[in-house]
VEXVEXRO-752610 format. One record per residue: y, z, x of N, C-alpha, C, O, CB in turn; residue number from 1; chain; residue in one letter. Coordinates in pm, 1 decimal. Glycine has a CB too. Example, Ala and Ser with C-alpha at 12.3 -4.5 7.8 and 13.67 -1.06 7.14 Angstrom:
+----------+----------+----------+----------+----------+----------+----------+----------+----------+----------+----------+----------+----------+----------+----------+-----+---+---+
!      n.y !      n.z !      n.x !     ca.y !     ca.z !     ca.x !      c.y !      c.z !      c.x !      o.y !      o.z !      o.x !     cb.y !     cb.z !     cb.x !   k ! c ! r !
+----------+----------+----------+----------+----------+----------+----------+----------+----------+----------+----------+----------+----------+----------+----------+-----+---+---+
!   -569.0 !    780.0 !   1319.0 !   -450.0 !    780.0 !   1230.0 !   -330.0 !    780.0 !   1320.0 !   -331.9 !    846.5 !   1423.6 !   -447.3 !    904.6 !   1130.8 !   1 ! A ! a !
!   -225.0 !    708.0 !   1285.0 !   -106.0 !    714.0 !   1367.0 !      3.0 !    787.0 !   1290.0 !    113.8 !    803.9 !   1340.9 !    -59.8 !    572.5 !   1408.4 !   2 ! A ! s !
+----------+----------+----------+----------+----------+----------+----------+----------+----------+----------+----------+----------+----------+----------+----------+-----+---+---+
***
This chain:
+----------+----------+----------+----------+----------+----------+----------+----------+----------+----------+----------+----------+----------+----------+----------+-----+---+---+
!      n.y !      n.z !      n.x !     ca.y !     ca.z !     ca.x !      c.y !      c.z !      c.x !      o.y !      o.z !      o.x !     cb.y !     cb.z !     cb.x !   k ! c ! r !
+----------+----------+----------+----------+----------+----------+----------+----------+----------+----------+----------+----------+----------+----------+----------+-----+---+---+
!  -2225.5 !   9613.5 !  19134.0 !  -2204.9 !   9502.1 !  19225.2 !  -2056.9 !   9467.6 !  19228.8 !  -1992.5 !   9476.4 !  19124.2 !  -2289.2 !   9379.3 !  19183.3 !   1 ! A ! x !
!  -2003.3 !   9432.0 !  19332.4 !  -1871.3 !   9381.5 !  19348.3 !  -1893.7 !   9226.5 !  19364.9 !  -1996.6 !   9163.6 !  19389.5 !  -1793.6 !   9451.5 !  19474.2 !   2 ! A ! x !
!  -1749.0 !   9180.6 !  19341.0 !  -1700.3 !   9027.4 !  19299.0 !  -1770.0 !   8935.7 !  19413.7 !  -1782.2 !   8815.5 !  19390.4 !  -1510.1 !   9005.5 !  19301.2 !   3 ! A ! x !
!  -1815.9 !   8989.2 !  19536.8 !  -1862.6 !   8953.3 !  19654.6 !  -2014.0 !   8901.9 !  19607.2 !  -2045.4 !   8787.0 !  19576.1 !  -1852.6 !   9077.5 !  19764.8 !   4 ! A ! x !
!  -2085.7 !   9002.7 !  19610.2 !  -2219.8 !   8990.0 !  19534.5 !  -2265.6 !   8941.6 !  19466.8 !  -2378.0 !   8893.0 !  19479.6 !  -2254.9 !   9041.5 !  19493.6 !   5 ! A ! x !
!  -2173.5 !   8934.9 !  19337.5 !  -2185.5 !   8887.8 !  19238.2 !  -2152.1 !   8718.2 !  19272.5 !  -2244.4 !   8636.8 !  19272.2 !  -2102.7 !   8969.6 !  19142.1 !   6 ! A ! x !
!  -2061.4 !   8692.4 !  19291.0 !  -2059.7 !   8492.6 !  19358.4 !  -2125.3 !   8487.7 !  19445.3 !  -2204.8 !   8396.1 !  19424.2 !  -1923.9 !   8408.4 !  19426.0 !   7 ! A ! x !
!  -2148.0 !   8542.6 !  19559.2 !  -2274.5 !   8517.2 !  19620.2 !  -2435.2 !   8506.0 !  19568.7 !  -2513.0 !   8420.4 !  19610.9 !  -2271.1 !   8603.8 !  19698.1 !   8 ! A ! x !
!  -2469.2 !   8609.5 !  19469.3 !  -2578.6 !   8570.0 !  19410.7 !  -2540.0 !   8438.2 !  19317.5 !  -2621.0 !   8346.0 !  19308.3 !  -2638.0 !   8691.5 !  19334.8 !   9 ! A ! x !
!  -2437.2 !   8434.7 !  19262.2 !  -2467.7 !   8274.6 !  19177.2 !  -2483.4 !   8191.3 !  19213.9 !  -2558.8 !   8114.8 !  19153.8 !  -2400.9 !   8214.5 !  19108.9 !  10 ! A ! x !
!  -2410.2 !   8143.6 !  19361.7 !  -2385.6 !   8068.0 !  19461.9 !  -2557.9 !   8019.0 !  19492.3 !  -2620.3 !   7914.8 !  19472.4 !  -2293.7 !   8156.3 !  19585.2 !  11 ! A ! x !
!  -2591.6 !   8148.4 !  19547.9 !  -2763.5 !   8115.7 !  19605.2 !  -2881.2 !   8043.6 !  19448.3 !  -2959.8 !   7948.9 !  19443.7 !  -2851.3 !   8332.6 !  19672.8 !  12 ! A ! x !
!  -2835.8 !   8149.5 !  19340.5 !  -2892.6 !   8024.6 !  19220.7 !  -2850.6 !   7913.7 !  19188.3 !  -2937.6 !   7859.4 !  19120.2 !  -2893.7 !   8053.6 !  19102.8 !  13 ! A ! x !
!  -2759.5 !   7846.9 !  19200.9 !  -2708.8 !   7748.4 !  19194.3 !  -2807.3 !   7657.7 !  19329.1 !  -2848.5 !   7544.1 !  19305.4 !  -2545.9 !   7777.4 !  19201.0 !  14 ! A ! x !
!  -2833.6 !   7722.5 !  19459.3 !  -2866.3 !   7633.0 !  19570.0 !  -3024.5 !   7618.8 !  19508.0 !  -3061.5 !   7503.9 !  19483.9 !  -2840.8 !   7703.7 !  19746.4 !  15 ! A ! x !
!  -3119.6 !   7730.4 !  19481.0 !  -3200.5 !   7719.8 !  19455.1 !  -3295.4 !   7623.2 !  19326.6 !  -3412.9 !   7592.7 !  19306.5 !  -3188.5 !   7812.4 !  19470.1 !  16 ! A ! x !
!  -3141.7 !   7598.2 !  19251.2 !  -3215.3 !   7512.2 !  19137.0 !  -3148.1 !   7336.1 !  19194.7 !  -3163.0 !   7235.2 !  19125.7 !  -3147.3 !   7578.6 !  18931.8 !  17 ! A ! x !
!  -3090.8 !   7337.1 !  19304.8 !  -3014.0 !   7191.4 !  19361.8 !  -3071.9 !   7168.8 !  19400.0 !  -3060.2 !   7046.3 !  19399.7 !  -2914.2 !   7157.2 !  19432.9 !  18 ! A ! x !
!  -3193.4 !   7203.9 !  19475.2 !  -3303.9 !   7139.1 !  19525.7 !  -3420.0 !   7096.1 !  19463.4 !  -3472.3 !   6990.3 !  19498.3 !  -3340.1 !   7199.8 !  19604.4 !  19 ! A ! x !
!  -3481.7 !   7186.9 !  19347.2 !  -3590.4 !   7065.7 !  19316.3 !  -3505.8 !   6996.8 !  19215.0 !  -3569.7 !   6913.8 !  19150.4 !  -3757.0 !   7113.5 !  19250.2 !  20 ! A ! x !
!  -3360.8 !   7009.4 !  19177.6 !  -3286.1 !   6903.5 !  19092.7 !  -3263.5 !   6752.7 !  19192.1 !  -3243.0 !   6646.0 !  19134.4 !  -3120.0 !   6979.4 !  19042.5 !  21 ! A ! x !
!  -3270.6 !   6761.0 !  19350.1 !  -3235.2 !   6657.4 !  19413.9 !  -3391.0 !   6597.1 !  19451.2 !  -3421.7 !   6479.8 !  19430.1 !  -3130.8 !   6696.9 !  19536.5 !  22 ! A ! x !
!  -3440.0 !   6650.5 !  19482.4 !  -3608.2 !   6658.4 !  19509.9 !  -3669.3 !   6568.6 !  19405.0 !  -3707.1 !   6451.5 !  19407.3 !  -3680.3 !   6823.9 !  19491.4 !  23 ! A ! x !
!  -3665.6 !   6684.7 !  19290.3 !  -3776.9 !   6602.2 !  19173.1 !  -3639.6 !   6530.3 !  19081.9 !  -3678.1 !   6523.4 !  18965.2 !  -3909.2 !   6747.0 !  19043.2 !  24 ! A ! x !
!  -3559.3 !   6499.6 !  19088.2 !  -3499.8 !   6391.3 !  19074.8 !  -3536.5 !   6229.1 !  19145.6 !  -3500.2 !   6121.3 !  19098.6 !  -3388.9 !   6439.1 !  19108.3 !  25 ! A ! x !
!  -3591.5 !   6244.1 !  19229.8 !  -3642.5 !   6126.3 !  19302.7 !  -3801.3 !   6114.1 !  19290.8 !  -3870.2 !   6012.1 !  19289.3 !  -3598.9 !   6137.0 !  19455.8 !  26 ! A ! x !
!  -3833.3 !   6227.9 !  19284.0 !  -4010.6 !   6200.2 !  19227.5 !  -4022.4 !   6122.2 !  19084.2 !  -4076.1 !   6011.8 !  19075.7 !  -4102.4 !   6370.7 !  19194.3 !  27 ! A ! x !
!  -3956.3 !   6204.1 !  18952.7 !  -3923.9 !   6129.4 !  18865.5 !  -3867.0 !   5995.8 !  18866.0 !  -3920.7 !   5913.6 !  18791.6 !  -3868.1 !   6188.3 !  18816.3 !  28 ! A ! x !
!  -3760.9 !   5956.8 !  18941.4 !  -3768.6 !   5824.0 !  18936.2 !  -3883.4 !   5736.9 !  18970.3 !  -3923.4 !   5633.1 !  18917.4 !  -3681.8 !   5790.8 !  18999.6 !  29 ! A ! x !
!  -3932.4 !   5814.0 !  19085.9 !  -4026.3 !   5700.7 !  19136.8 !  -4126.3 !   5692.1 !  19055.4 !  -4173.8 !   5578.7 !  19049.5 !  -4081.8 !   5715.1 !  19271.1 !  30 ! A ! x !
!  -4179.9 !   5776.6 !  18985.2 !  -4297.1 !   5735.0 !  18885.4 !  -4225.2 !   5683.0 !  18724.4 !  -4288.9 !   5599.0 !  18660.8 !  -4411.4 !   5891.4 !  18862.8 !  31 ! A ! x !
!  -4121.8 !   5725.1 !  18678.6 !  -4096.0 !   5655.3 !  18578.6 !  -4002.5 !   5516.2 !  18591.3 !  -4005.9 !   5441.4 !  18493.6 !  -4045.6 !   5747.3 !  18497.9 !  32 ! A ! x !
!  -3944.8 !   5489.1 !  18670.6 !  -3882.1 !   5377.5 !  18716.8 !  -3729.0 !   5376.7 !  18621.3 !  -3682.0 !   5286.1 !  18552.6 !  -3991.7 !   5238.4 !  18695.4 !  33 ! A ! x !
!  -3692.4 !   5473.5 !  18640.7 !  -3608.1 !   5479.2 !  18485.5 !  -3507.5 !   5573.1 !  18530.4 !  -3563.5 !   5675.0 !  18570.7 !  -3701.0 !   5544.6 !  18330.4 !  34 ! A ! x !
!  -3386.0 !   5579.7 !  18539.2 !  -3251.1 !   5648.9 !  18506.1 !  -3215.1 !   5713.4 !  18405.4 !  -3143.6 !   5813.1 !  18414.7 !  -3165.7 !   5581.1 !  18505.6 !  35 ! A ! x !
!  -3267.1 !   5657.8 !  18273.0 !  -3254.2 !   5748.2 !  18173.5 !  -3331.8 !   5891.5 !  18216.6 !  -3286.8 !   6004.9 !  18200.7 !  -3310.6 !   5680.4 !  18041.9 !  36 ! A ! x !
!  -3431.0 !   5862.4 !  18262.0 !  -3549.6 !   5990.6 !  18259.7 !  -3533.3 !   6073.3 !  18342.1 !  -3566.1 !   6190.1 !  18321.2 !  -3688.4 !   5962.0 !  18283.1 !  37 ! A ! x !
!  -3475.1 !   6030.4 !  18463.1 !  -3432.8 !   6139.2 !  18558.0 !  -3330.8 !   6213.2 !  18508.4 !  -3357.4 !   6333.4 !  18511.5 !  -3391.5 !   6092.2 !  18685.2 !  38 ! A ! x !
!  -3187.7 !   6178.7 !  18448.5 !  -3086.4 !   6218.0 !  18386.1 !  -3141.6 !   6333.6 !  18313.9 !  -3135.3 !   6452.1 !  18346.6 !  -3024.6 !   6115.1 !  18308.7 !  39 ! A ! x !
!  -3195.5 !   6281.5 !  18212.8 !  -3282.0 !   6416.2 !  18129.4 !  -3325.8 !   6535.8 !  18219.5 !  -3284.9 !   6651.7 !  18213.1 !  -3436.3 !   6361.4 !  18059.1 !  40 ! A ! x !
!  -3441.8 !   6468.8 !  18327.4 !  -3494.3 !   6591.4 !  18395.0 !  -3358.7 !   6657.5 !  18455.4 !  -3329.5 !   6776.1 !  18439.8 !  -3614.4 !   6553.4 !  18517.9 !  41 ! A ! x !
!  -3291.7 !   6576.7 !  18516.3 !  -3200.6 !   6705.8 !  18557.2 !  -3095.7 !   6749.8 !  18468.0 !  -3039.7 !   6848.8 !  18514.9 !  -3128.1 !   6683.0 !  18684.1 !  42 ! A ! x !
!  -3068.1 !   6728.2 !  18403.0 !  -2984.8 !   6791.6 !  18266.5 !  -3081.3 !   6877.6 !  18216.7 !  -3015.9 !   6964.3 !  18158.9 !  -2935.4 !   6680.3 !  18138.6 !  43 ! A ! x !
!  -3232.0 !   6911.3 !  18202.4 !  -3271.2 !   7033.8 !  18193.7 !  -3264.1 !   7139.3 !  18289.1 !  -3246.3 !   7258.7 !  18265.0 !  -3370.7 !   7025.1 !  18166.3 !  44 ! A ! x !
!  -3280.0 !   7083.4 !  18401.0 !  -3265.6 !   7172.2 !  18501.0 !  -3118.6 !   7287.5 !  18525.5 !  -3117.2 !   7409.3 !  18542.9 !  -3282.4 !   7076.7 !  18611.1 !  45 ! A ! x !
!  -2985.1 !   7169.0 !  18515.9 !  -2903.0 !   7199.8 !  18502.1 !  -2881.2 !   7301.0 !  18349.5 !  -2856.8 !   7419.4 !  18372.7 !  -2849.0 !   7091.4 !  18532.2 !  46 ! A ! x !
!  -2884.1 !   7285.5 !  18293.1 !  -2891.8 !   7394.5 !  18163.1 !  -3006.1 !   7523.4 !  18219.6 !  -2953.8 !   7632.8 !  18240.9 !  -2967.9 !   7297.6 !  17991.8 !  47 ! A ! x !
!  -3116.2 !   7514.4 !  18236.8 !  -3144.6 !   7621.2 !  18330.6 !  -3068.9 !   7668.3 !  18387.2 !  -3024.0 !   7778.5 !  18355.7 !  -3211.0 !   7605.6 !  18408.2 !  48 ! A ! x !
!  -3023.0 !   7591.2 !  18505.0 !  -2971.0 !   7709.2 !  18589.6 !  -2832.5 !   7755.9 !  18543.0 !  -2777.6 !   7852.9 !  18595.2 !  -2961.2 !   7668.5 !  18744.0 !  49 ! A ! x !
!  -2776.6 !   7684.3 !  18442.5 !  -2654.2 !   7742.2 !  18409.8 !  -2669.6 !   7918.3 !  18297.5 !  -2582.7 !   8005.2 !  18289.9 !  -2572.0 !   7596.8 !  18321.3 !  50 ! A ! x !
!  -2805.7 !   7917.9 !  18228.7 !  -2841.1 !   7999.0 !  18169.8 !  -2928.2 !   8118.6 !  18278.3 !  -3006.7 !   8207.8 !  18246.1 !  -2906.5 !   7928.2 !  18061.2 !  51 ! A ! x !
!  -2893.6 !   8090.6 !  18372.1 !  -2952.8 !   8201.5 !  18474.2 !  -2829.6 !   8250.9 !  18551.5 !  -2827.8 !   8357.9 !  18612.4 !  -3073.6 !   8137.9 !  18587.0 !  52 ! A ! x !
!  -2711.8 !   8152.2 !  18543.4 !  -2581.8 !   8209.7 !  18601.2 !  -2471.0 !   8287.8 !  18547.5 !  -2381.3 !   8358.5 !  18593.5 !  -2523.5 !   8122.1 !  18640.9 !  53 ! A ! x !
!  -2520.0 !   8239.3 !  18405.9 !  -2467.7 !   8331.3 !  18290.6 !  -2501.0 !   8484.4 !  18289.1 !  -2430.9 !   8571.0 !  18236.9 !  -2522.1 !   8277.9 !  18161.4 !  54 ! A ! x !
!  -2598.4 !   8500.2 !  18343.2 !  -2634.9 !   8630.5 !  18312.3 !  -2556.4 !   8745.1 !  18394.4 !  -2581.6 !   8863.9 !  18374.1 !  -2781.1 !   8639.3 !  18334.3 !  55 ! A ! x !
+----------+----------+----------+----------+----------+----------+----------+----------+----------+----------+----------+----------+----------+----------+----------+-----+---+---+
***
């Protein structure tokens, strides 16, 4: 793969985990009523996808 490919595929994982990070970021709030808890959910998410961009 060239340098093209290669940021382009990270680029598209990165989009793919921003959405249910913006998504179920707001589901979670709405059922836990809480900022702490969403933070968490997406700070897992984010560590996901940073361990899928790593690769």
């Amino acid at each position: 793969m060239n340098i093209i490919e290669t940021i382009s595929r990270k680029i598209g994982t990165l989009v793919v985990f921003g959405i249910p990070v913006i998504v179920g970021g707001g589901i979670v709030y709405h059922f836990a009523q809480s900022f702490p808890a969403m933070f968490a959910f997406e700070a897992v998410l984010v560590l996901a996808a940073l361990g899928f961009v790593s690769k």
